[in-house]
C-alpha positions in Angstrom: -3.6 -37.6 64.4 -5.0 -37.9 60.7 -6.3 -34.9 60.7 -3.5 -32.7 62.2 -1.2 -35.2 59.7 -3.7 -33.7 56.7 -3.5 -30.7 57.5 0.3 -30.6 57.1 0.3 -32.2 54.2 -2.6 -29.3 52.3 0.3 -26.5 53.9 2.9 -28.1 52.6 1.2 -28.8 48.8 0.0 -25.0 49.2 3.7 -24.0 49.8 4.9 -25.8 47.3 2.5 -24.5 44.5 3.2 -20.6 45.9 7.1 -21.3 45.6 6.7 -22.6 42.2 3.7 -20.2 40.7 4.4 -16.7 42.5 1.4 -14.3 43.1 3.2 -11.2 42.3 2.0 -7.4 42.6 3.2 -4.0 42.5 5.5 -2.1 40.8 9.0 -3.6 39.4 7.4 -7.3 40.1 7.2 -10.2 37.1 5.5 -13.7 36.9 7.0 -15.7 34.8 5.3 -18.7 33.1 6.9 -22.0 31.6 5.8 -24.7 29.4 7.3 -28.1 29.7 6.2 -29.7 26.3 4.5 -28.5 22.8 1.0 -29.6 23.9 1.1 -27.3 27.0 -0.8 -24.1 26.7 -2.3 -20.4 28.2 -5.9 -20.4 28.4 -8.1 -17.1 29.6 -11.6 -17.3 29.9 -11.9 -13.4 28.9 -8.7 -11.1 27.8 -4.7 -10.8 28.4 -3.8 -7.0 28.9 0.0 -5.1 28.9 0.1 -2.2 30.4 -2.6 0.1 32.0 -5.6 -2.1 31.9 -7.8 0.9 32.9 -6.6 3.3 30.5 -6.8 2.0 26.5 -4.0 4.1 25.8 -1.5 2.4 27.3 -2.3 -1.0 26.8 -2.6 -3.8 24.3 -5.6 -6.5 25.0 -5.8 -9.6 23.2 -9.1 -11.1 23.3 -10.9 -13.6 21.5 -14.8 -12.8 21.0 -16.8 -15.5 19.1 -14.8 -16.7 16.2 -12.9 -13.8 16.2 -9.6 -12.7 17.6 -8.4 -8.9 18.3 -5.3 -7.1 19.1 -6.7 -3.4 20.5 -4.0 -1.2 21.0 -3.1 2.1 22.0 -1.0 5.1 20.7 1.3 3.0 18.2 2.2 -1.2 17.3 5.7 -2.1 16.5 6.2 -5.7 15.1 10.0 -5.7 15.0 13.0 -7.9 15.0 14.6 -6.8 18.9 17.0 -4.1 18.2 15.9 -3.6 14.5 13.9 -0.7 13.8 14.7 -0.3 10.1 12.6 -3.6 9.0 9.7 -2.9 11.1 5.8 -3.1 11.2 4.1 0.1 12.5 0.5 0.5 13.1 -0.4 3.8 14.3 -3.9 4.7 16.5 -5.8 5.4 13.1 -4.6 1.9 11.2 -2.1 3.5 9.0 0.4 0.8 8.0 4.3 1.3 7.6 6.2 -1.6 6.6 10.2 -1.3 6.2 10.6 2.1 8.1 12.0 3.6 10.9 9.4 5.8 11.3 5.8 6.7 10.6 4.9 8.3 7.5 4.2 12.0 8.5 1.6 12.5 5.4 -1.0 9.6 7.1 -0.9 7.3 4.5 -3.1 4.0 4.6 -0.4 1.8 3.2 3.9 3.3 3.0 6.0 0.6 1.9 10.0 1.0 1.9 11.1 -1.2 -0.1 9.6 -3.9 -3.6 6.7 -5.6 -3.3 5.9 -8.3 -5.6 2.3 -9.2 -6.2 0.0 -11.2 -9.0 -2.1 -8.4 -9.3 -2.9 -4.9 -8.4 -6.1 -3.2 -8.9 -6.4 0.7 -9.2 -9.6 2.4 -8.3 -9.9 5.9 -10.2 -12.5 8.4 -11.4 -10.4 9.4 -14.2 -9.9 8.3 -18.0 -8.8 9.7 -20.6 -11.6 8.6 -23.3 -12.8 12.6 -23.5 -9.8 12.7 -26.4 -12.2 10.7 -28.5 -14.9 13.2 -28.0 -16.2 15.1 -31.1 -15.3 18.1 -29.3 -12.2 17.7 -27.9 -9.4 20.1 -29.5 -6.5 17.9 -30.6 -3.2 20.1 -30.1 -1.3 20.6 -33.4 2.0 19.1 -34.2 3.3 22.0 -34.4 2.4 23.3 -31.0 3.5 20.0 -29.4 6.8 20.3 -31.0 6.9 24.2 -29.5 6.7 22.4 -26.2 9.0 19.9 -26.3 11.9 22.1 -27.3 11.2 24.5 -24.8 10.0 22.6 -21.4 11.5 19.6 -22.5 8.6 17.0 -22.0 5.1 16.5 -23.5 2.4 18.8 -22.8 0.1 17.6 -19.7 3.3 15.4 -18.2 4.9 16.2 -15.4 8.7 16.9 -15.7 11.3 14.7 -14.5 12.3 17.3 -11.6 8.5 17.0 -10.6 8.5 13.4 -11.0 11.7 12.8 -8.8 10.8 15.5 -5.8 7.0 14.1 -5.5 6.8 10.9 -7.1 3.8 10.4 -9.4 0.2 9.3 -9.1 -0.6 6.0 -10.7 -4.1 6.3 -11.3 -3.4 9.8 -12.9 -0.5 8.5 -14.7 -2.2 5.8 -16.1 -4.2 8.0 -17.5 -2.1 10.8 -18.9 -0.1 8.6 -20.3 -3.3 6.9 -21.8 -4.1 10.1 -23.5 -0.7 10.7 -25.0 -1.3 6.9 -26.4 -5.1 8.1 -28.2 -3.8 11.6 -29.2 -1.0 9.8 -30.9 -4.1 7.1 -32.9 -5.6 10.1 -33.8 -2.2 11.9 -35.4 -1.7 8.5 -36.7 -5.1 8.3 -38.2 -4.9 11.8 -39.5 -1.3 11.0 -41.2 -2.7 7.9 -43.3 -6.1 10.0 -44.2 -3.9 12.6 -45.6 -1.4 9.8 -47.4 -4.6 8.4 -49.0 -5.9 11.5 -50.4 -1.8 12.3 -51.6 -1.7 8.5 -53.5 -5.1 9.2 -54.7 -4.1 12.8 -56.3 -0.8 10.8 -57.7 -2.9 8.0 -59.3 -5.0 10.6 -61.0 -1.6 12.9 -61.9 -0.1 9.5 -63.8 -3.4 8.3 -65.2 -3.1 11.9 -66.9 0.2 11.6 -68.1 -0.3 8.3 -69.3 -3.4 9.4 -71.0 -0.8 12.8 -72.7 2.0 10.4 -73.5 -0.6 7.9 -75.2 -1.8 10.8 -78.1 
């Protein structure tokens, strides 16, 4: 009588847990899973797939490997309010990063940001400088031929105009450095300018110490 009471009592626990937690497969089927309290938790031994788990194309896994943790993904990853595809995250299969867009940057960018971004620093790699203007060699354009120029493109030799500027955007590390240029080439007119106004206050000196000196006799 124990036993056959037992064994009643194991079906009936067994039911219970199969009513509550569901073994669910095939297609159009979902387990749901609920936590009761903040301390309650998910553990896996290995990884928790979405999707195909054969084909890593149409899946995401997250795994934890050591004391790291992945997200692998395939084709594209949206992190987005639901609904709300105009302040999304988007991750594309060769780690290209859009933030703020509704769509994916079709020039493969690293990095496309729509909107500000505020930051303490930013640091520019480039190959490009714009010391060479100090160089011995380097031909300093005349005043005169900057001046042609100006009046007839409008903008300073070297700069892109402000129809080029608004249809492509600029280059910062170029920028930087054209604009750098503009900023020595100016020193050196500069420099030039008081070098000539020395040798002009010089010749003055010497014009009134000679008048002085014919007034004098």
């Amino acid at each position: 009588m124990k036993t056959i009471y037992l064994t009643a009592v194991l079906g009936l626990f067994s039911f219970s847990l199969y009513s509550q937690y569901p073994t669910l497969s095939g297609n159009n089927t979902f387990t749901g899973v609920q936590t009761f309290n903040e301390n309650t938790y998910i553990a896996t031994h290995k990884s928790i797939y979405m999707g195909d788990k054969n084909d890593s194309g149409k899946r995401v896994r997250f795994a934890h490997s050591g004391g790291d943790s992945y997200i692998d993904y395939g084709g594209r990853l949206y992190f987005r309010p639901s609904g709300n595809t105009s302040t999304s995250i988007h991750m594309d299969q060769y780690g290209n990063l859009s933030l703020g867009m509704s769509s994916f940057s079709q020039n493969k960018l690293r990095l496309t940001v729509n909107g500000k971004i505020v930051t303490n620093e930013i640091e520019v790699k480039t190959n490009v400088w714009a010391d060479f203007v100090f160089d011995p060699a380097y031909e300093l354009p005349s005043l005169k031929d900057v001046k042609m120029h100006i009046e007839e493109n409008r903008h300073l030799p070297g700069i892109p105009s402000e129809s080029e500027v608004l249809q492509n955007g600029i280059n910062l590390s170029e920028m930087t450095a054209k604009l750098l240029q503009k900023v020595e080439e100016l020193t050196l007119y500069v420099i030039d300018q008081h070098e000539n106004a020395e040798k002009q206050q010089s010749l003055i000196d010497h014009l009134n110490k000679r008048i002085n000196e014919l007034e004098s006799k």
